[in-house]
Every structure is written in C-alpha cells, then in structure tokens.
VEXMARTOR-442943 format. One record per residue (C-alpha): x, y, z; residue in one letter. Coordinates in steps of 0.25 Angstrom, whole numbers. Example, Ala and Ser with C-alpha at 12.3 -4.5 7.8 and 13.67 -1.06 7.14 Angstrom:
REM residues 2
      c1      c2      c3   code
      49     -18      31      A
      55      -4      29      S
This chain:
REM residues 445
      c1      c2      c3   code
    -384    -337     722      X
    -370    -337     715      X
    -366    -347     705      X
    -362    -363     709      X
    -349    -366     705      X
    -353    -376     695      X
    -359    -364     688      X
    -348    -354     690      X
    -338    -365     682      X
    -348    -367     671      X
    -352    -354     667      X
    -337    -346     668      X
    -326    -347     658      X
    -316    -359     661      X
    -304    -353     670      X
    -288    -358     667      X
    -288    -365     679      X
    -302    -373     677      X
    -293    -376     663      X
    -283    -380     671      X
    -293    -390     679      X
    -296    -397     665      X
    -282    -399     660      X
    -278    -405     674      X
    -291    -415     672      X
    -286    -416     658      X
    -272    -420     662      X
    -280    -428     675      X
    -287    -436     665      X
    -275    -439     657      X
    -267    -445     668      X
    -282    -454     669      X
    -280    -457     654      X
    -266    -461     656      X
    -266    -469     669      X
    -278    -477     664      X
    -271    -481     650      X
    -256    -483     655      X
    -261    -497     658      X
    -264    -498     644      X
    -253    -493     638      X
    -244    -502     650      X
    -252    -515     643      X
    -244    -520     635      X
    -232    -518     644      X
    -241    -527     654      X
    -243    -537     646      X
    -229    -539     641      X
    -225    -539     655      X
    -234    -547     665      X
    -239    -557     652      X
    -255    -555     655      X
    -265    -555     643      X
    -276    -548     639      X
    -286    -550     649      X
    -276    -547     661      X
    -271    -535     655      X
    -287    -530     654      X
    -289    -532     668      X
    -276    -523     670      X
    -280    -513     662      X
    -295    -515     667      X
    -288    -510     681      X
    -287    -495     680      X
    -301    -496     675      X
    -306    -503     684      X
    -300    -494     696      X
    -306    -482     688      X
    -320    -486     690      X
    -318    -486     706      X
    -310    -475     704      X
    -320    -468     697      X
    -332    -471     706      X
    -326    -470     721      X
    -315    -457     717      X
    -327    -448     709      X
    -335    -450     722      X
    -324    -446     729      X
    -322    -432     720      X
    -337    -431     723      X
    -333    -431     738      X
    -319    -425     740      X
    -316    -417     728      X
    -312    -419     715      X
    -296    -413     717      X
    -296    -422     727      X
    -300    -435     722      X
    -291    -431     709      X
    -279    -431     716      X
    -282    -445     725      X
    -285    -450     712      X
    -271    -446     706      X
    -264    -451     720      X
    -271    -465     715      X
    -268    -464     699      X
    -253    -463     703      X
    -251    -472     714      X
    -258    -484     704      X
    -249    -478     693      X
    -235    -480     699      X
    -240    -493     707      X
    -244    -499     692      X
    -231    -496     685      X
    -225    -505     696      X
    -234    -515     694      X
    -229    -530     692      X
    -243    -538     690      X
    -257    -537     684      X
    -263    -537     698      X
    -256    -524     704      X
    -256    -518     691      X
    -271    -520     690      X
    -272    -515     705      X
    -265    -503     703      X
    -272    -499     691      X
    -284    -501     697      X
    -278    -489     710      X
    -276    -480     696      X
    -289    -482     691      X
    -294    -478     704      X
    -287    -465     704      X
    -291    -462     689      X
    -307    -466     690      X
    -306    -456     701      X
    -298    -445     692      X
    -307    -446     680      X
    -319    -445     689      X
    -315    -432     695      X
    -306    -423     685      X
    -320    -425     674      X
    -326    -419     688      X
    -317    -408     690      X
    -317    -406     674      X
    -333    -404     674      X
    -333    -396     688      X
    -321    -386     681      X
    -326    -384     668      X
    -337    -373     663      X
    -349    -377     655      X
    -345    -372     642      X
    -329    -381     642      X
    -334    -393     651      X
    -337    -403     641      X
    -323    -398     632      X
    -316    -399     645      X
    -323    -413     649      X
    -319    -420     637      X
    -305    -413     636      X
    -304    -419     650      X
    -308    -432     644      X
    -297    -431     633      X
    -286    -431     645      X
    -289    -447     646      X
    -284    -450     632      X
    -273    -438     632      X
    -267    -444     646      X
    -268    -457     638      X
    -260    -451     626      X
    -248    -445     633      X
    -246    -458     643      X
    -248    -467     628      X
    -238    -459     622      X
    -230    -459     636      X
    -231    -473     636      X
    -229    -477     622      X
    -217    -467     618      X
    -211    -467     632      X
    -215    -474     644      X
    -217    -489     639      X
    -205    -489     628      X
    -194    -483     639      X
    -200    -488     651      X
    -212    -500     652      X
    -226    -499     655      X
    -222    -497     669      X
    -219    -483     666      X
    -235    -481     660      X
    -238    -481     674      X
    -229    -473     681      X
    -228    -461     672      X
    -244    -462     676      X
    -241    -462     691      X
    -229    -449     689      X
    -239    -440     682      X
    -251    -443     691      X
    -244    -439     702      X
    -239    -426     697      X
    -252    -421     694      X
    -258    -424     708      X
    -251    -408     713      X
    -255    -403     699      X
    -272    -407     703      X
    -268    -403     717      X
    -265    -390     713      X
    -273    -385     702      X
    -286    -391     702      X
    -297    -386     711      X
    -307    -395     718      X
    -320    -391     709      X
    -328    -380     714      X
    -340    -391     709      X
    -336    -402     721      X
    -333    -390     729      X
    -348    -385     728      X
    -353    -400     732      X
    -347    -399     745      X
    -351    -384     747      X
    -337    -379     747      X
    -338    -365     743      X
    -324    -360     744      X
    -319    -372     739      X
    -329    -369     727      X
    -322    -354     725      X
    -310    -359     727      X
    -312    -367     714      X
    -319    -357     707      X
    -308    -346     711      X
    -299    -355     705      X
    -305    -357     693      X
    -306    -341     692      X
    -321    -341     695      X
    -328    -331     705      X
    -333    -338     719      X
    -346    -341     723      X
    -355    -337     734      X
    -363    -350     738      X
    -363    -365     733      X
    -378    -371     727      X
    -386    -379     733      X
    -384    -392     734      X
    -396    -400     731      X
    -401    -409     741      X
    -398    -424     738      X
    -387    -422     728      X
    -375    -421     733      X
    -371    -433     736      X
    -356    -438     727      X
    -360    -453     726      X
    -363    -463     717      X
    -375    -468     724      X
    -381    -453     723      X
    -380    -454     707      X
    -384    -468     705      X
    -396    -463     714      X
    -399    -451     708      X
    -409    -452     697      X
    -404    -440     690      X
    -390    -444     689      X
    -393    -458     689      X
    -395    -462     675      X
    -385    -453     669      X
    -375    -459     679      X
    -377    -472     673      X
    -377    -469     658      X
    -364    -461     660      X
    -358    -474     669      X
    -362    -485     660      X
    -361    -478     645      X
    -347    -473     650      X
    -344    -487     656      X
    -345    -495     642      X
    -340    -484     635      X
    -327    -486     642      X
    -328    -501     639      X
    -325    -495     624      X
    -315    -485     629      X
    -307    -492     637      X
    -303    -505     627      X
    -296    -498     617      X
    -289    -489     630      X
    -285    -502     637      X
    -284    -513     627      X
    -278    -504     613      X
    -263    -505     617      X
    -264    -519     621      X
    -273    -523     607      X
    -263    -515     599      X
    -250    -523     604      X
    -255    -536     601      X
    -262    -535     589      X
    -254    -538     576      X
    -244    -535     574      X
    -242    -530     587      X
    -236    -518     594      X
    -227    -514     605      X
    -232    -507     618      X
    -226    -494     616      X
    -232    -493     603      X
    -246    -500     606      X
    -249    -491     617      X
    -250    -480     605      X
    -265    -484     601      X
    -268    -479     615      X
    -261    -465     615      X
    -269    -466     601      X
    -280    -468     606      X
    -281    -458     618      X
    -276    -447     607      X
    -290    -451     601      X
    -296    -450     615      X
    -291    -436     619      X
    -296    -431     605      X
    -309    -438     606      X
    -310    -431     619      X
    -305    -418     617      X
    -313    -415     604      X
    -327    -422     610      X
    -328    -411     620      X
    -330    -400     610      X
    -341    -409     603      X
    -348    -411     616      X
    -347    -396     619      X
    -354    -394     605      X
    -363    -406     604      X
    -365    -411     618      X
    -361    -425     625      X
    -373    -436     623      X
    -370    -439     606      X
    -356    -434     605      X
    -352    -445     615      X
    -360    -455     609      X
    -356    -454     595      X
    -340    -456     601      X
    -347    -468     609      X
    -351    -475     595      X
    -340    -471     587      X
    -330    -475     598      X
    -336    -488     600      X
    -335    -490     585      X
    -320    -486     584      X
    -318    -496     595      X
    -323    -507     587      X
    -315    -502     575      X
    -303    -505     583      X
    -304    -517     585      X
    -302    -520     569      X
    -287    -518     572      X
    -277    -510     567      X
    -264    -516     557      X
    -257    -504     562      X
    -250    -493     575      X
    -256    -482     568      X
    -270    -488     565      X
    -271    -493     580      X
    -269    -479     585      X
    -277    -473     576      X
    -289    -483     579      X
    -288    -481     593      X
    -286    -466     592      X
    -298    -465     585      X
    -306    -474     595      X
    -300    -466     606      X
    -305    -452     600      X
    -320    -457     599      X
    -321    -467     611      X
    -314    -454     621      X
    -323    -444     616      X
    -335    -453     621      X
    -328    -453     635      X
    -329    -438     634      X
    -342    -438     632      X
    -344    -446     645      X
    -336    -438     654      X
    -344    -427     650      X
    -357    -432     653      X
    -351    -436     667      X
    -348    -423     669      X
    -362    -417     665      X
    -370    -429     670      X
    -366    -428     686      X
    -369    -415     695      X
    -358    -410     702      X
    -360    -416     716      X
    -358    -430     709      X
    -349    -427     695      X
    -337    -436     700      X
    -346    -446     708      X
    -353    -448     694      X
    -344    -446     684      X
    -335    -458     692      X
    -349    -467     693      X
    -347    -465     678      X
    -333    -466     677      X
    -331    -478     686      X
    -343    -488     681      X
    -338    -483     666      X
    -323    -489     672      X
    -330    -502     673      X
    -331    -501     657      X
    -317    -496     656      X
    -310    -505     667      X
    -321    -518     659      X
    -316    -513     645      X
    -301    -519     645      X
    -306    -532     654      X
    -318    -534     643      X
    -307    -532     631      X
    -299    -541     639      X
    -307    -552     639      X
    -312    -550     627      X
    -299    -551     620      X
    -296    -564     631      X
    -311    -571     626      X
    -310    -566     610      X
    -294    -566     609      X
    -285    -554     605      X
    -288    -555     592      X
    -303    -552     592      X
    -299    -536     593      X
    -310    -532     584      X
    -320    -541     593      X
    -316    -536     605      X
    -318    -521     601      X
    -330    -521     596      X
    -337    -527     609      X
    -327    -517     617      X
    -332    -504     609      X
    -347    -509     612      X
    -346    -501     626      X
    -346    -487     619      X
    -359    -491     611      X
    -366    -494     625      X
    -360    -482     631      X
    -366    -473     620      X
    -379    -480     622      X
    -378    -475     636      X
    -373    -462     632      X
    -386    -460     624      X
    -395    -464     635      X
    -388    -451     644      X
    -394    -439     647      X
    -387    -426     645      X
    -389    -417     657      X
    -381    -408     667      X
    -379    -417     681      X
    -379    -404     687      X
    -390    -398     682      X
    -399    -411     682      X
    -394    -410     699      X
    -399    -396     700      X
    -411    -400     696      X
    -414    -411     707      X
    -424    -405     715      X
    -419    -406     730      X
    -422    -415     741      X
C-alpha cells in the first residue's frame, strides 16, 4: 500500500507553495486579529459619541466575542463537512459584510448586532486556517509554523493600531476603523480563491483521490495510489461524536475549558486597555490611547513567534504553563498603573508577549489533540466554548468596574488575571498525545 497523504506531507521537505499556504493563514489570522480589536481601538470614539459608560461599552465589545463562539462551533463543523477553502471564503463573505455594516452604525444595538455577523465570520476563520496550517505543514516545521500563525493575530493587531492611531482615527473617525477592515477582507477573498488548495487531509476524509493529487501535485509532492482505510465509527465531523468518544473526550474538555479561562485573562487587557488608559490620570487622547494596544500586540507577535521554537525544542505541556503563570502575574501587575505613555506601553507589551505565547501553546495542542476527520470540528468546540471566556471577559470587567468603581484598577485586575492560573491548572491535567495516532489505534467496529 502506498503512503497516506497525511504521511506524505509529514515526512517531505516543505514546498514554496505549502510556505505560501502559511503566510496566507498568517495574513488570514491577521485580518482575525485586526477585525476583532477594531472595536477596541474605535472605543473611545464610541464613547464620546453615543455617551454610554462602561458597562455598555463591555457588552459592545463582548459582541464580536460572542459571535465568535457560534462562529466557532457551527463554521468548524462546516470545514469538517464542506472543506476548509470553502468555509474560509464564506467566512471572509461575513467578516466584510459586518465590517462595512458597523462603520455605519448609529446605535449600540446595531453596532452590537453587526459585530456579533463579524464574529461569526471570524470564529469560523480561526477554526479553519490553524486546520489548514496543521494539514499543510510537515512534522518537523508544524509547531514553528503553528505558532508563527498564532503571532498573525497580534501583527494584524499592530498594523490596524498603528493604522488607526497614526492615520485612520486622527484624519477620519473610528468609522473608518471598520471599513478599512471591510476593504481588505474583501481583497483577499480572489487571493484564497486562487492560491490555496482544499487540504489533501479533508480530501482523504471524503475518499477524494484526485482531489488528494491534486493537492499533493500542487504542493510538489508525488501522487498516491489508494486512500487508507477509514476505520469503522470514526468518521463522523460532529461535536456529538467527540463529546462521545472516550478517547477524544477528555482532551476535548481540558483544551475547551483551560483555553476558555485563559481568554478570560487575555481578552481584558485586548478589550478594556485603551479605554483604562484614556480615563486614568491624567488622561489621554484616542489616537494616542489606542498605542498600549499596538504595544501590546508587538509583545504578542513576539511571544508567539519566538515560543514555536521553544516548543519545537522542549515540547508543549510546561512551556505553556510557565507563560500561563507568568502571564497571569503581569496581568495583575498592570493593574498597579502606569504615571506615564511609555510605561502603559511597555506594561502591556510585556503582558502581551507572555499571555500570547500561552495561546500558542493552545492552538498547538488543538492541532495535535484531534484526528484529521474531526480537527476543525474540534479545535472550533475548543475555540468556541473558549469565546465564552473571551466574549465574558469585557462584560465581567465591565461590571466589575460598574460594582467597585473605575478606580479600583488594581482590584479589578487581579480577579481578571485569575483565569490563566485555572487555565494552567487545566493545562497540567492534559495529555500529550497524537489525535491521530491515538484514532489509529481504536480497534474497529
């Protein structure tokens, strides 16, 4: 019997155009990174502008979040079932439709409906480019080219912060946030439809062999003559069929929970920092407030970027819970505050570098936890119930703020930076296994 396809991408060199792959899901992830914070760095804007407080702007920034969740849960099932070019590019169809509808928006209510039609699209996109990232990839780059695909979140998030503080929100307003989203997810929808290949992975799921050398012709890699076996009871994309499963069952949970309270974490400083550092004394402008975020995410894409190599070297279990502690710790730190600019950027840079680098570490036990048949049904089972942390962690600050007052910042911060210490607790509890592998040995029947 020939090789699979998931053994001939493992065990060959990696090809320009697999490299092309990565960079798109790179960029891909970017655009998430951007579209997700633009309400972030439009806040203040908001504010100004409709009069809400605190708690009402965490329910708009909670929105996207929120969408995400659904997003993430019904659209990785769909890349499970349809294919994962095609559920990328209906995702981009949604992220710009919801982008341009929000730069028009007049009132919390549409702006929240509207955010909540992005998340969709991007819970949807995350779920299936770190899909299309594991099934591309051979064995020996996956994990560099996972957590440089991670570090696209935060770069997306530091061109559309320096786009929005040094351009778009001086000239224009925090409309303009939102539609320089919507014009640049529409351009890359010909971009994916061109140059990315369905996986040869999903392909073998549905017992397409030409479509699997199709793939593997374009990636430069020599055909194959049969597809394996699939074994009985497995291939079944659902969230049902993972829950169920006793092999995939308690992995599935760890990775959905740890990564939900680690997002809890994450998220407050993503969705709350610009907001904190323009009311607290003495105060600064939009355009300059929303730097501690293009800070931050600079921190982000380096703590991702460099924590692939030390999970290729040293693995992903205690790597990613050392950055869960000292995240979680930095987190807490920033809640002291900051006198001034330069110290708010440099506390939230740092924080962004550790508490990113954890989030690489989870994407890569996604993509090593679930088989094939069920990777983009289960990482967006993860991805979604995590968005319930995400999407709770500006509505929890929120009300925090509105029950303590916007001057218990250090208060406030300390009980947010409690999710990462539960999520490495969880971390610690996972097993570190091959989803694949683990499927292969499930006798039949």
């Amino acid at each position: 019997m020939s090789q699979t396809p998931r053994e001939v991408i493992e065990q060959t060199p990696m090809g320009v155009r697999q490299w092309i792959v990565v960079v798109l899901m790179v960029l891909l992830n970017a655009l998430d990174g951007f579209d997700v914070l633009s309400s972030a760095f439009a806040a203040p804007g908001i504010t100004a502008d409709w009069g809400i407080a605190r708690p009402a702007l965490g329910v708009v920034l909670s929105a996207e979040l929120l969408g995400m969740g659904f997003g993430s849960v019904l659209l990785g099932g769909a890349a499970d079932r349809y294919g994962r070019k095609f559920t990328m590019l209906a995702c981009l169809v949604l992220m710009a439709i919801g982008m341009y509808l929000a730069s028009i928006a007049t009132a919390v209510q549409p702006m929240v409906a509207y955010r909540f039609l992005t998340g969709i699209g991007i819970g949807g996109m995350l779920t299936t480019t770190n899909a299309v990232v594991a099934e591309s990839t051979n064995s020996r780059w996956r994990s560099v080219a996972i957590a440089v695909y991670v570090a696209g979140y935060p770069l997306g998030a530091i061109v559309g912060g320096i786009a929005a503080s040094e351009w778009l929100l001086p000239t224009y307003s925090w409309h303009a946030v939102f539609l320089f989203g919507a014009a640049v997810t529409a351009v890359l929808i010909p971009v994916i439809l061109v140059l990315v290949p369905e996986t040869a992975a999903y392909l073998a799921t549905k017992r397409n062999l030409a479509g699997v050398n199709r793939t593997l012709a374009a990636f430069g890699k020599p055909a194959i003559s049969d597809l394996p076996v699939i074994v009985a009871g497995t291939a079944k994309p659902r969230v049902t069929d993972i829950l169920s499963n006793p092999r995939l069952r308690p992995v599935t949970l760890l990775l959905a929970f740890g990564y939900t309270f680690h997002c809890i974490t994450f998220y407050y400083i993503l969705k709350f920092g610009v907001q904190i550092v323009s009311d607290y004394p003495p105060g600064y402008p939009p355009a300059q407030a929303a730097t501690v975020l293009t800070y931050a995410n600079i921190g982000g894409f380096l703590g991702s970027a460099l924590f692939g190599f030390v999970m290729a070297r040293l693995g992903v279990r205690w790597p990613t819970a050392l950055m869960l502690l000292i995240g979680a710790m930095l987190v807490a730190w920033f809640g002291t505050g900051r006198d001034t600019l330069n110290a708010w950027q440099m506390a939230t840079m740092i924080a962004g570098f550790f508490t990113n680098a954890a989030i690489s570490g989870y994407y890569a036990a996604f993509a090593r936890g679930f088989p094939a048949y069920a990777r983009a049904t289960g990482t967006g089972f993860a991805l979604g119930v995590g968005r319930l942390g995400a999407a709770g962690s500006p509505l929890l600050a929120g009300t925090l703020f509105g029950w303590l007052g916007d001057d218990q910042l250090l208060t406030v911060s300390i009980i947010m930076a409690m999710g990462s210490v539960l999520s490495l607790v969880l971390f610690l509890m996972l097993p570190e296994r091959d989803g694949d592998d683990v499927m292969a040995d499930q006798p039949a029947g």
